[in-house]
PDB file with one MODEL, atoms N, CA, C and O in Angstrom:
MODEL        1
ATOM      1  N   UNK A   1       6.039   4.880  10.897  1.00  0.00           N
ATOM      2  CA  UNK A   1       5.336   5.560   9.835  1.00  0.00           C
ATOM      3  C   UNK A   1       4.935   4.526   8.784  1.00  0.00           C
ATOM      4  O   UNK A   1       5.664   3.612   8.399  1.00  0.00           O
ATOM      5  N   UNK A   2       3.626   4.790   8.343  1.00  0.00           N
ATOM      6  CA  UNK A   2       3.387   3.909   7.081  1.00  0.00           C
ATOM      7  C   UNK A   2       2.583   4.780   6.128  1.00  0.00           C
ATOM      8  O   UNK A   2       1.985   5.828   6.375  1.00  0.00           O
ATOM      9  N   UNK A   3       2.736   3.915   4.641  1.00  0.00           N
ATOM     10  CA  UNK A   3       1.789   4.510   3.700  1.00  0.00           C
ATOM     11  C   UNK A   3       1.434   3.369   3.146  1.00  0.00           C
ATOM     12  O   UNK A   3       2.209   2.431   3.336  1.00  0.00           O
ATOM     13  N   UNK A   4       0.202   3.113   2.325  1.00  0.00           N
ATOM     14  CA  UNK A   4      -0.023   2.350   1.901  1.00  0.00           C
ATOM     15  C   UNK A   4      -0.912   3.269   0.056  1.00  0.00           C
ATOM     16  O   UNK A   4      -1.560   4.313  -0.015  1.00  0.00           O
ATOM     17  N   UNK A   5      -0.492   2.227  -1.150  1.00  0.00           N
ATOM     18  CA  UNK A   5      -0.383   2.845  -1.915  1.00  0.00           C
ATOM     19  C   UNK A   5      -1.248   1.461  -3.082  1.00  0.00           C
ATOM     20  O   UNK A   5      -0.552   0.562  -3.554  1.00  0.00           O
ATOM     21  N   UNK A   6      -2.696   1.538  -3.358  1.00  0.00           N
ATOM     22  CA  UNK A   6      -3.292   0.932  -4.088  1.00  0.00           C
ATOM     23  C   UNK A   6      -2.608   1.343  -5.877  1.00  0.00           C
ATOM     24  O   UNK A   6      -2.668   2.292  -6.658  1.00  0.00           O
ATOM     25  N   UNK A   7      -1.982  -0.045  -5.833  1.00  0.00           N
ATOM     26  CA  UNK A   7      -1.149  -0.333  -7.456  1.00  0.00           C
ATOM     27  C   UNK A   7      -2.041  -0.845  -8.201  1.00  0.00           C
ATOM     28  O   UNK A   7      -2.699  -1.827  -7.857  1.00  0.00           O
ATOM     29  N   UNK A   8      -2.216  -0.051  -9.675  1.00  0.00           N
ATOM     30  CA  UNK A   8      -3.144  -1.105 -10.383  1.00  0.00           C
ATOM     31  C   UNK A   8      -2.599  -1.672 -11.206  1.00  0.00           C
ATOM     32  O   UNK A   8      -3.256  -2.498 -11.839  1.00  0.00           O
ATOM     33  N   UNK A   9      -0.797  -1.410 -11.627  1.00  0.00           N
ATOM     34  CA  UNK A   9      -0.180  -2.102 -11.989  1.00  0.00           C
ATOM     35  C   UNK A   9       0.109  -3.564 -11.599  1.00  0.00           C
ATOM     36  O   UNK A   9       0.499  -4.389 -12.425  1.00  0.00           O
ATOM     37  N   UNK A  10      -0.169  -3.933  -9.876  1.00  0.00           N
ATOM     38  CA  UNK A  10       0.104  -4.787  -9.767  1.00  0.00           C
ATOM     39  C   UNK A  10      -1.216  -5.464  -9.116  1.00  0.00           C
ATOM     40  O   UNK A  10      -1.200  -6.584  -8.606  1.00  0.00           O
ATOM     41  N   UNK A  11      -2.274  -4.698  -9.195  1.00  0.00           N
ATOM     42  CA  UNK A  11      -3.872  -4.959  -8.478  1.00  0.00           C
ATOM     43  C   UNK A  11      -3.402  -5.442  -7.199  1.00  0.00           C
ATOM     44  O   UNK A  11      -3.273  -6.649  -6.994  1.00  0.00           O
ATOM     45  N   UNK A  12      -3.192  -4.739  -6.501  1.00  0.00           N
ATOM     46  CA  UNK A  12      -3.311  -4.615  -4.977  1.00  0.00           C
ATOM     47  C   UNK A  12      -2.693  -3.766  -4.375  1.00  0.00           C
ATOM     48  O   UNK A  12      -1.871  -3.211  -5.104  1.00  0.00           O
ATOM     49  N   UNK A  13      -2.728  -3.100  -2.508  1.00  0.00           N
ATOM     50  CA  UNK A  13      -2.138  -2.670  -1.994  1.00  0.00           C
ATOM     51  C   UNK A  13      -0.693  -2.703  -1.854  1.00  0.00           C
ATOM     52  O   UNK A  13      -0.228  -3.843  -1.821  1.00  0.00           O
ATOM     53  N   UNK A  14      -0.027  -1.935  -1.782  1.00  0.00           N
ATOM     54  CA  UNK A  14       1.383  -2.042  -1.014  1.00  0.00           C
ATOM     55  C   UNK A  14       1.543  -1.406   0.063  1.00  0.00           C
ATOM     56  O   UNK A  14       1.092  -0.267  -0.057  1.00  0.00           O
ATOM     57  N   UNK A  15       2.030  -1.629   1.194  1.00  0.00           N
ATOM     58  CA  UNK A  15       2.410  -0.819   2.310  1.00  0.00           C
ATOM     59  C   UNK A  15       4.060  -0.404   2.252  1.00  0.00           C
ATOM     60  O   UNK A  15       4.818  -1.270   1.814  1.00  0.00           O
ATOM     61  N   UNK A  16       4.618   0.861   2.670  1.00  0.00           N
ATOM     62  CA  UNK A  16       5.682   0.978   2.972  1.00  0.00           C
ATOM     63  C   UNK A  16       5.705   1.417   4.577  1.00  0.00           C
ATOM     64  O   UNK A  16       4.723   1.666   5.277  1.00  0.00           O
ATOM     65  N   UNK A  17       7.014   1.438   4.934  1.00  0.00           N
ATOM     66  CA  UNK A  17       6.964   1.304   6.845  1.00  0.00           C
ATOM     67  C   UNK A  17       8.038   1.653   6.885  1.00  0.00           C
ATOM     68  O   UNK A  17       8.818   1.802   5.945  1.00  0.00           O
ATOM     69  N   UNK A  18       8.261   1.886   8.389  1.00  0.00           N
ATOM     70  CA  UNK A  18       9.339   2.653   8.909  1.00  0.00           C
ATOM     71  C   UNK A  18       9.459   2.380  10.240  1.00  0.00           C
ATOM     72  O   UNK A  18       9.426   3.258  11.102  1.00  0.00           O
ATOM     73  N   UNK A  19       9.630   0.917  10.517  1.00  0.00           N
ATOM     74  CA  UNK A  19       9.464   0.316  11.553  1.00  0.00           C
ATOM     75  C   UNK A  19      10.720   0.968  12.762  1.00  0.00           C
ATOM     76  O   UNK A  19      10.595   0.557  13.915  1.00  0.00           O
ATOM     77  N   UNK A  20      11.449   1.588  12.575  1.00  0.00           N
ATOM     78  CA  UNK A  20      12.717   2.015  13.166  1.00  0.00           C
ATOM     79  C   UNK A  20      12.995   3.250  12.969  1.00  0.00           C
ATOM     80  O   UNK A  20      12.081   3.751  12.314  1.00  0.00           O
ATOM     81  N   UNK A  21      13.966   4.143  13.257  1.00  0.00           N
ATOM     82  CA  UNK A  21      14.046   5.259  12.697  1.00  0.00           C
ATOM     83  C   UNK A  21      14.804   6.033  11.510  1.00  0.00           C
ATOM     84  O   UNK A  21      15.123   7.215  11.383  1.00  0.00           O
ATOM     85  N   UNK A  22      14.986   4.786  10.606  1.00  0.00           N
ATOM     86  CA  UNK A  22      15.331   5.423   9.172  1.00  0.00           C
ATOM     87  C   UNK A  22      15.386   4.431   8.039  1.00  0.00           C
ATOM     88  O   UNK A  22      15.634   4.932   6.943  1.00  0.00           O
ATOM     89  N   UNK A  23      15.165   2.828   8.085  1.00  0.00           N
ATOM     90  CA  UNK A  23      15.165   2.095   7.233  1.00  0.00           C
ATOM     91  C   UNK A  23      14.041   2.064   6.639  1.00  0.00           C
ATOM     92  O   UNK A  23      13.185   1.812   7.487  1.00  0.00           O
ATOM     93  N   UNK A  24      13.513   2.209   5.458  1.00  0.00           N
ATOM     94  CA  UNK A  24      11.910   1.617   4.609  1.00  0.00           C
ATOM     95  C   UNK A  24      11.834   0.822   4.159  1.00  0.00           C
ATOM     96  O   UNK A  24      12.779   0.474   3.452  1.00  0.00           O
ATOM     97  N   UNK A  25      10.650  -0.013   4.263  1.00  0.00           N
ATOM     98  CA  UNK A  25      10.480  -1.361   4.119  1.00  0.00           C
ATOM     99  C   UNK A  25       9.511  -0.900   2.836  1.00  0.00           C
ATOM    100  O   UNK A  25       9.300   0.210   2.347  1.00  0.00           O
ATOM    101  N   UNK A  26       9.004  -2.254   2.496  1.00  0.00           N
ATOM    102  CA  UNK A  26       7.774  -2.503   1.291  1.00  0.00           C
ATOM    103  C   UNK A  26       7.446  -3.469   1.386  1.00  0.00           C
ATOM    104  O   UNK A  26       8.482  -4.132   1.414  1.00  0.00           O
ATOM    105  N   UNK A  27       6.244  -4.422   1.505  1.00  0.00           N
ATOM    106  CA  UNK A  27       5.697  -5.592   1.537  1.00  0.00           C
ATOM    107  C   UNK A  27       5.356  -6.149   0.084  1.00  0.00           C
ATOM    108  O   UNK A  27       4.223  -6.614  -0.037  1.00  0.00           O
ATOM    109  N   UNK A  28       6.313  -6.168  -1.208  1.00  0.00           N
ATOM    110  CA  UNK A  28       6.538  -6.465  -2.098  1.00  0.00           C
ATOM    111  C   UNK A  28       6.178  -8.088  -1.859  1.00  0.00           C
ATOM    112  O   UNK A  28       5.147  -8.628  -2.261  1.00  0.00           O
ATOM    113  N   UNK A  29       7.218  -8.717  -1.144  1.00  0.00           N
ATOM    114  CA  UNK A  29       7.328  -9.936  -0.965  1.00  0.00           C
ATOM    115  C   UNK A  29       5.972 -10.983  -0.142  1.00  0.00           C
ATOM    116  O   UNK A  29       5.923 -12.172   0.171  1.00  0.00           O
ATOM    117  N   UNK A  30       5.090  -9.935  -0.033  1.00  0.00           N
ATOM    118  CA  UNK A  30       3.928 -10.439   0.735  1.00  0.00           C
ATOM    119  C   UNK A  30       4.528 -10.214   2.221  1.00  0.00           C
ATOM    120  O   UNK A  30       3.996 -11.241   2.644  1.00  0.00           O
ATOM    121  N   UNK A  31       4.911  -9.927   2.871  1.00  0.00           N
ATOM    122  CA  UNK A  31       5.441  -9.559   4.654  1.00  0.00           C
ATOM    123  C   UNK A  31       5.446  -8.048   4.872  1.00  0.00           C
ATOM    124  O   UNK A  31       5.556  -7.254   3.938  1.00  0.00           O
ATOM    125  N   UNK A  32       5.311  -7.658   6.270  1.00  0.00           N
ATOM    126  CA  UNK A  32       5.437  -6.457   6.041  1.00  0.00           C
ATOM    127  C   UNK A  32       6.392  -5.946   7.270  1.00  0.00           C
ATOM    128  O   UNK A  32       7.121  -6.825   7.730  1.00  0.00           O
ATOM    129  N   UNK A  33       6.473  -4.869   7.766  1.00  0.00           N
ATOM    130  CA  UNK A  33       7.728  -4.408   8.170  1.00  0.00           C
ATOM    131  C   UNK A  33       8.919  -4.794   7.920  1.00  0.00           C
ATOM    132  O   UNK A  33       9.329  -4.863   6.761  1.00  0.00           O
ATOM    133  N   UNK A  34       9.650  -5.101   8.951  1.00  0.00           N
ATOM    134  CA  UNK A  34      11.257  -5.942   8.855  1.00  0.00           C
ATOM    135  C   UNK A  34      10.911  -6.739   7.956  1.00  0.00           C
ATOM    136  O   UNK A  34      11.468  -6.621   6.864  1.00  0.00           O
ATOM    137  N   UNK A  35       9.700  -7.982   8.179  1.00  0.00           N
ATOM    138  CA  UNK A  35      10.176  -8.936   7.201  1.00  0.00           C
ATOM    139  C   UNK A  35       9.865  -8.707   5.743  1.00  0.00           C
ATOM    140  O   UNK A  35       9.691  -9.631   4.949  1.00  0.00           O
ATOM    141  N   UNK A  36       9.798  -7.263   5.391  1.00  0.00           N
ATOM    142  CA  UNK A  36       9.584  -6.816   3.962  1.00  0.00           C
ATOM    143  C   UNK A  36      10.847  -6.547   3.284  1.00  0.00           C
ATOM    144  O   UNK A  36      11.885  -6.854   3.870  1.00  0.00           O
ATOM    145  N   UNK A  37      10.891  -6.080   2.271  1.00  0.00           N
ATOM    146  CA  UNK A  37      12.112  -5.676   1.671  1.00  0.00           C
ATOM    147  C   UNK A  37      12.403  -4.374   1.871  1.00  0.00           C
ATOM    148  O   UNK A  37      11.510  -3.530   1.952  1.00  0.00           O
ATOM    149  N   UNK A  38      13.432  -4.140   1.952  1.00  0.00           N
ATOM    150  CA  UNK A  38      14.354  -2.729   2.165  1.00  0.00           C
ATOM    151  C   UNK A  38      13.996  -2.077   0.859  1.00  0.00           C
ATOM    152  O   UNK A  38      13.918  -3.002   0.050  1.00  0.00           O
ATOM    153  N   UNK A  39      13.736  -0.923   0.247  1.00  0.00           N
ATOM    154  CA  UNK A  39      14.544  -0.183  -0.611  1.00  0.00           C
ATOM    155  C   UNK A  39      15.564   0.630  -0.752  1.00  0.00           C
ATOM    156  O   UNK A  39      16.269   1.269   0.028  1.00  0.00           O
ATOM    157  N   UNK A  40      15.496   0.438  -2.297  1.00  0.00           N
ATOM    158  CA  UNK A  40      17.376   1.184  -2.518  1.00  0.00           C
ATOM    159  C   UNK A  40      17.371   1.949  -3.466  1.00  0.00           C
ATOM    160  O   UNK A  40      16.375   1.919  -4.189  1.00  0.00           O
ATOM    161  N   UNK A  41      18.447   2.869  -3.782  1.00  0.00           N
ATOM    162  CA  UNK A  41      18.107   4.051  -4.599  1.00  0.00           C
ATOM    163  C   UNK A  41      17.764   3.523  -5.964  1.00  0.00           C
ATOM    164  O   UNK A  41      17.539   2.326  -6.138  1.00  0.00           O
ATOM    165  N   UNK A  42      17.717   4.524  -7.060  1.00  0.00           N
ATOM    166  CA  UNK A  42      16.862   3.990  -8.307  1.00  0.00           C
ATOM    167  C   UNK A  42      16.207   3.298  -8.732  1.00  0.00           C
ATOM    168  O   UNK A  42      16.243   2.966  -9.917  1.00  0.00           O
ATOM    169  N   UNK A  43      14.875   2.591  -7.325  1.00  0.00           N
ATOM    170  CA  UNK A  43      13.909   1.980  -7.594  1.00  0.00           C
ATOM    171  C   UNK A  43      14.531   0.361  -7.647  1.00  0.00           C
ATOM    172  O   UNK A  43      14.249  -0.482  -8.498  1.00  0.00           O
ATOM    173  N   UNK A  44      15.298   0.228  -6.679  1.00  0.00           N
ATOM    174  CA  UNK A  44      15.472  -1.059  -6.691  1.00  0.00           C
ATOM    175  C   UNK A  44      15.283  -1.738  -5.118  1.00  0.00           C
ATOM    176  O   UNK A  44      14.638  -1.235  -4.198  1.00  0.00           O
ATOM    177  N   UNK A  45      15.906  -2.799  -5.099  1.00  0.00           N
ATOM    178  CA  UNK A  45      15.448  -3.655  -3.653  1.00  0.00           C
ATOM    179  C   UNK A  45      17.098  -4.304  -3.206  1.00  0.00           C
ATOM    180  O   UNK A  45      17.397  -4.978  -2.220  1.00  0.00           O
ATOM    181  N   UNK A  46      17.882  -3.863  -4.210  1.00  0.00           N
ATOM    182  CA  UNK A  46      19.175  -4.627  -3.440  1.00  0.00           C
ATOM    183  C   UNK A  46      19.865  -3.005  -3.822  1.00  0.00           C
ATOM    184  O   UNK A  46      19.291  -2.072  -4.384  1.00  0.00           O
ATOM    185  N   UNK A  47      21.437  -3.073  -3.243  1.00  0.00           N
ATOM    186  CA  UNK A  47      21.950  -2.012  -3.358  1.00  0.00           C
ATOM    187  C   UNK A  47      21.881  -0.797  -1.669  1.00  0.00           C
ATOM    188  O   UNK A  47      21.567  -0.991  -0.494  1.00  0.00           O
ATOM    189  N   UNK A  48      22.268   0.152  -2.307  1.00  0.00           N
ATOM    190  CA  UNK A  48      21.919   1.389  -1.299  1.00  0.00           C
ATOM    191  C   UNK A  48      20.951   1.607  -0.571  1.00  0.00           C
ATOM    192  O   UNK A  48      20.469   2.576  -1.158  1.00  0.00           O
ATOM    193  N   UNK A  49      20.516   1.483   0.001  1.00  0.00           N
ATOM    194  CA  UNK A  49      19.103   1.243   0.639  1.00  0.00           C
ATOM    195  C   UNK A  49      18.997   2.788   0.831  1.00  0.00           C
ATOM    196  O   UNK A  49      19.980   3.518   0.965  1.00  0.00           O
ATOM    197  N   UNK A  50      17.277   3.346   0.831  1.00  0.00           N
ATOM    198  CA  UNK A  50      17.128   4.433   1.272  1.00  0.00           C
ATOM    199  C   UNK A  50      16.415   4.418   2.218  1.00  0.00           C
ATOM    200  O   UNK A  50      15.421   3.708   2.372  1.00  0.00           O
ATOM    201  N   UNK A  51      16.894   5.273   3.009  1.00  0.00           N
ATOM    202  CA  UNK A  51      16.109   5.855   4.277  1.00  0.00           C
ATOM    203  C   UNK A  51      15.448   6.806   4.813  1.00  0.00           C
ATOM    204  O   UNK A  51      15.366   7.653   3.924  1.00  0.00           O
ATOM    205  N   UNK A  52      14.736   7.323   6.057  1.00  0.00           N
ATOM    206  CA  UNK A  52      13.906   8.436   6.312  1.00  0.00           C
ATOM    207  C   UNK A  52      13.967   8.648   7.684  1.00  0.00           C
ATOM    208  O   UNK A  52      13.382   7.996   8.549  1.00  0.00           O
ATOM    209  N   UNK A  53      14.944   9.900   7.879  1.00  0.00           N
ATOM    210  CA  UNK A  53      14.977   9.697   9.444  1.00  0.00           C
ATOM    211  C   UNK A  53      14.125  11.133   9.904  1.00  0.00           C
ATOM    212  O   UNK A  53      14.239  11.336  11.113  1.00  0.00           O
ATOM    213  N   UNK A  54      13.498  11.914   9.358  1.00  0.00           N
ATOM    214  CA  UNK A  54      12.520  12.786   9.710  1.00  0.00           C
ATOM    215  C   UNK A  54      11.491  12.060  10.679  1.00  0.00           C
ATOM    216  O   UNK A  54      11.492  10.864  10.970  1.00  0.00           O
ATOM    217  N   UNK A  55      10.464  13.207  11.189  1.00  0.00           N
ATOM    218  CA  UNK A  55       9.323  12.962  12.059  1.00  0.00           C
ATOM    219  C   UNK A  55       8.475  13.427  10.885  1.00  0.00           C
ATOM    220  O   UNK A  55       7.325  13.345  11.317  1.00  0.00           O
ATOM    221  N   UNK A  56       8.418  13.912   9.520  1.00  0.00           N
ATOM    222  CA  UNK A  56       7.322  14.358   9.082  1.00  0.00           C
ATOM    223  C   UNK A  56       6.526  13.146   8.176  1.00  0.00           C
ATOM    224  O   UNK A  56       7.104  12.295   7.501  1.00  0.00           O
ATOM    225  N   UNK A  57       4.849  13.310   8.360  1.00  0.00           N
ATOM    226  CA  UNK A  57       4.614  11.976   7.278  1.00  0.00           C
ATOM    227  C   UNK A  57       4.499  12.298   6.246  1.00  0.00           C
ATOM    228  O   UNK A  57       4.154  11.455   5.418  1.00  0.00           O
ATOM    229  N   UNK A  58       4.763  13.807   5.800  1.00  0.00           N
ATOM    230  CA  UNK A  58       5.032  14.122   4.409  1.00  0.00           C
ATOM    231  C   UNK A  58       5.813  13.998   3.773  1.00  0.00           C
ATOM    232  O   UNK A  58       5.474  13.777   2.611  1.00  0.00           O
ATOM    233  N   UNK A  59       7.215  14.044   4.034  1.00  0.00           N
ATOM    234  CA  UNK A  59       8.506  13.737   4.161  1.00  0.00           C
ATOM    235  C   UNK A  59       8.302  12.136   3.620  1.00  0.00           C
ATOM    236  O   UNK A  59       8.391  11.770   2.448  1.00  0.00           O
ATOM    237  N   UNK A  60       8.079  11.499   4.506  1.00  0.00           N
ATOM    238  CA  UNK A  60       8.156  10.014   4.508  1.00  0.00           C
ATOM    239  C   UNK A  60       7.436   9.823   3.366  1.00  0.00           C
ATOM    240  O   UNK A  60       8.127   9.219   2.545  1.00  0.00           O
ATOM    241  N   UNK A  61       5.985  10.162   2.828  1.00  0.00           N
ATOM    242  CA  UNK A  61       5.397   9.827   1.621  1.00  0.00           C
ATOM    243  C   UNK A  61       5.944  10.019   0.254  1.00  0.00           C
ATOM    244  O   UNK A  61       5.646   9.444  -0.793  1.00  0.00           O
ATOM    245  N   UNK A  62       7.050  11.211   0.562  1.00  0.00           N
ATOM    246  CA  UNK A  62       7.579  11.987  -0.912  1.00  0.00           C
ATOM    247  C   UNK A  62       8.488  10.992  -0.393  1.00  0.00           C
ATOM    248  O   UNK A  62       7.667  10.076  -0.414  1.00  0.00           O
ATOM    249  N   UNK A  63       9.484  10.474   0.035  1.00  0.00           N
ATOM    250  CA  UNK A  63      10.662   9.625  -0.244  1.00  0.00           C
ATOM    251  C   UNK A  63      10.199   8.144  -1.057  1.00  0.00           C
ATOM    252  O   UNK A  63      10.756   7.575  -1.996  1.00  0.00           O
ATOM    253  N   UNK A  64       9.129   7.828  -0.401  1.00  0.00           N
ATOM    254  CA  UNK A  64       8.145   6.521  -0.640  1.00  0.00           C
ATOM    255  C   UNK A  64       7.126   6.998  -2.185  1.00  0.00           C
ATOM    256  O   UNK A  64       7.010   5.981  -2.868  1.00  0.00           O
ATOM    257  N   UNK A  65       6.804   7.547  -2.487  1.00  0.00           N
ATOM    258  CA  UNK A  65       6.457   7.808  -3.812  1.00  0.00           C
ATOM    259  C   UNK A  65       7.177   8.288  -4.483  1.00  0.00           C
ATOM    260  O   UNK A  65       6.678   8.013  -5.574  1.00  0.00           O
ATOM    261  N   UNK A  66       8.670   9.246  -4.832  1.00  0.00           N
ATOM    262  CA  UNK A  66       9.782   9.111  -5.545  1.00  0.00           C
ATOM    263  C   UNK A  66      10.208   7.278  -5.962  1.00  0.00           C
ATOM    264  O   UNK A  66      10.147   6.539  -6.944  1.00  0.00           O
ATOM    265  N   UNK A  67      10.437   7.240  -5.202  1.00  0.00           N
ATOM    266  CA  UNK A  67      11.046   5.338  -4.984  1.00  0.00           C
ATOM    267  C   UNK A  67       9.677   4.949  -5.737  1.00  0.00           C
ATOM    268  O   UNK A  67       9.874   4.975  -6.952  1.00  0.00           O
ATOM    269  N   UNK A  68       8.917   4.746  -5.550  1.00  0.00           N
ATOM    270  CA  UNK A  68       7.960   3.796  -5.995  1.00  0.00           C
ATOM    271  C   UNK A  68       7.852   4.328  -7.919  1.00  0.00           C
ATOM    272  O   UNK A  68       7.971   3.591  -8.898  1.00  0.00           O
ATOM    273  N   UNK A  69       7.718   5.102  -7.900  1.00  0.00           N
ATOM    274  CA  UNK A  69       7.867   5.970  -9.298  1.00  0.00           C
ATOM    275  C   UNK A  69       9.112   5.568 -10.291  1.00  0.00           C
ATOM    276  O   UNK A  69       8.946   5.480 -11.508  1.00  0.00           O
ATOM    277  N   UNK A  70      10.200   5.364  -9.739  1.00  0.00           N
ATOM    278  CA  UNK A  70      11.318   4.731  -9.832  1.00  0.00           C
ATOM    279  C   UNK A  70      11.474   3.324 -10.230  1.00  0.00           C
ATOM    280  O   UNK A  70      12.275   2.867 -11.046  1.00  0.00           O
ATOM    281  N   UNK A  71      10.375   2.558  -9.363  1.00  0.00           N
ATOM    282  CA  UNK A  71      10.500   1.399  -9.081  1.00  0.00           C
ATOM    283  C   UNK A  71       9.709   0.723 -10.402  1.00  0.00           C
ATOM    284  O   UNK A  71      10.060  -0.204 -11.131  1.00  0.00           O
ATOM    285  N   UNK A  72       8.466   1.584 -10.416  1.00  0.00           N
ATOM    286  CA  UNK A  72       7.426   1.053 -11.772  1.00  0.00           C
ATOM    287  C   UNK A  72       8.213   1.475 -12.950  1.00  0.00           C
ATOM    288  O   UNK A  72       7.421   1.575 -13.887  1.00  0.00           O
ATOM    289  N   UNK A  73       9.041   1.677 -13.210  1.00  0.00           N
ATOM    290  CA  UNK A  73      10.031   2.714 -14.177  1.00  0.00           C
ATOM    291  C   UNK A  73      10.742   1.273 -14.673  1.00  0.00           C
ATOM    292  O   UNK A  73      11.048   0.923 -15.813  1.00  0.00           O
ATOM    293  N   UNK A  74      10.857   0.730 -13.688  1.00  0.00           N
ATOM    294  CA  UNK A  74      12.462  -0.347 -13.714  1.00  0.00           C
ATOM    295  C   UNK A  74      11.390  -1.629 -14.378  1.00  0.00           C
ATOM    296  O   UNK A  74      11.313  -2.407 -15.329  1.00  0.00           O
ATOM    297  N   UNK A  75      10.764  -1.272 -13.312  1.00  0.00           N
ATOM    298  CA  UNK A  75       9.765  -2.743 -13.539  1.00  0.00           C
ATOM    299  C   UNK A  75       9.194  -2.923 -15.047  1.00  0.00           C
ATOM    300  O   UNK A  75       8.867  -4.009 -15.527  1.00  0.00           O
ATOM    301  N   UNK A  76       9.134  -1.737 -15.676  1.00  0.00           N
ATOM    302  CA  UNK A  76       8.314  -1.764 -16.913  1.00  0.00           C
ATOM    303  C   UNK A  76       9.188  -1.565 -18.017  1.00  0.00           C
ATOM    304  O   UNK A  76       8.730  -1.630 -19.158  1.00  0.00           O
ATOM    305  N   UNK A  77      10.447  -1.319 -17.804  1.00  0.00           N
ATOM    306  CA  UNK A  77      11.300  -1.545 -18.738  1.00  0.00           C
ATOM    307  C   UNK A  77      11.942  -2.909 -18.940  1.00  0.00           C
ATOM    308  O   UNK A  77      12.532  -3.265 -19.960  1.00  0.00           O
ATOM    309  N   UNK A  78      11.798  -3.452 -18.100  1.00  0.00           N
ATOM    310  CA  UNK A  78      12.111  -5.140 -18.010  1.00  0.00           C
ATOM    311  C   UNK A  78      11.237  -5.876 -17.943  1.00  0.00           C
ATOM    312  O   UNK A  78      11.509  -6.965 -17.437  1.00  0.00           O
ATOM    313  N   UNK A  79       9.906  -5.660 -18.376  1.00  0.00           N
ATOM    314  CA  UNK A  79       9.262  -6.356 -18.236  1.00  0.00           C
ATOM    315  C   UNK A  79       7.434  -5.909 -19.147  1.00  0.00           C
ATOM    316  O   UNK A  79       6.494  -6.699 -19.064  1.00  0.00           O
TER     317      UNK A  79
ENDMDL
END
């Protein structure tokens, strides 16, 4: 499963993936699948990692836009 999610916070695409059947990736780091970063709960990249073991791609988008929502949250308070 993938989504891909035009940031204008960060002017460009991001992809998230689901190369397996429950880990999500993000191509934060410039790579994408495995060699992307994991996410983890409250919008972070180390920690708990969250996952998605559904078949739905709706499912998968609401886990992946919660997190990302999260993520610009963190990002903009530190920065």
């Amino acid at each position: 499963m993938e989504l891909t999610i035009k940031s204008r916070k960060f002017n460009k695409e991001v992809t998230f993936s689901r190369p397996g059947s429950d880990y999500i990736y993000i191509d934060l780091n410039g790579q994408s699948g495995t060699l992307g970063q994991q996410i983890c709960r409250s919008g972070g990249l180390m920690g708990d990692t969250v996952g998605y073991s559904g078949d739905s791609q709706k499912g998968f988008e609401s886990v992946c836009r919660t997190w990302w929502k999260a993520y610009l949250a963190e990002y903009n308070e530190y920065n």
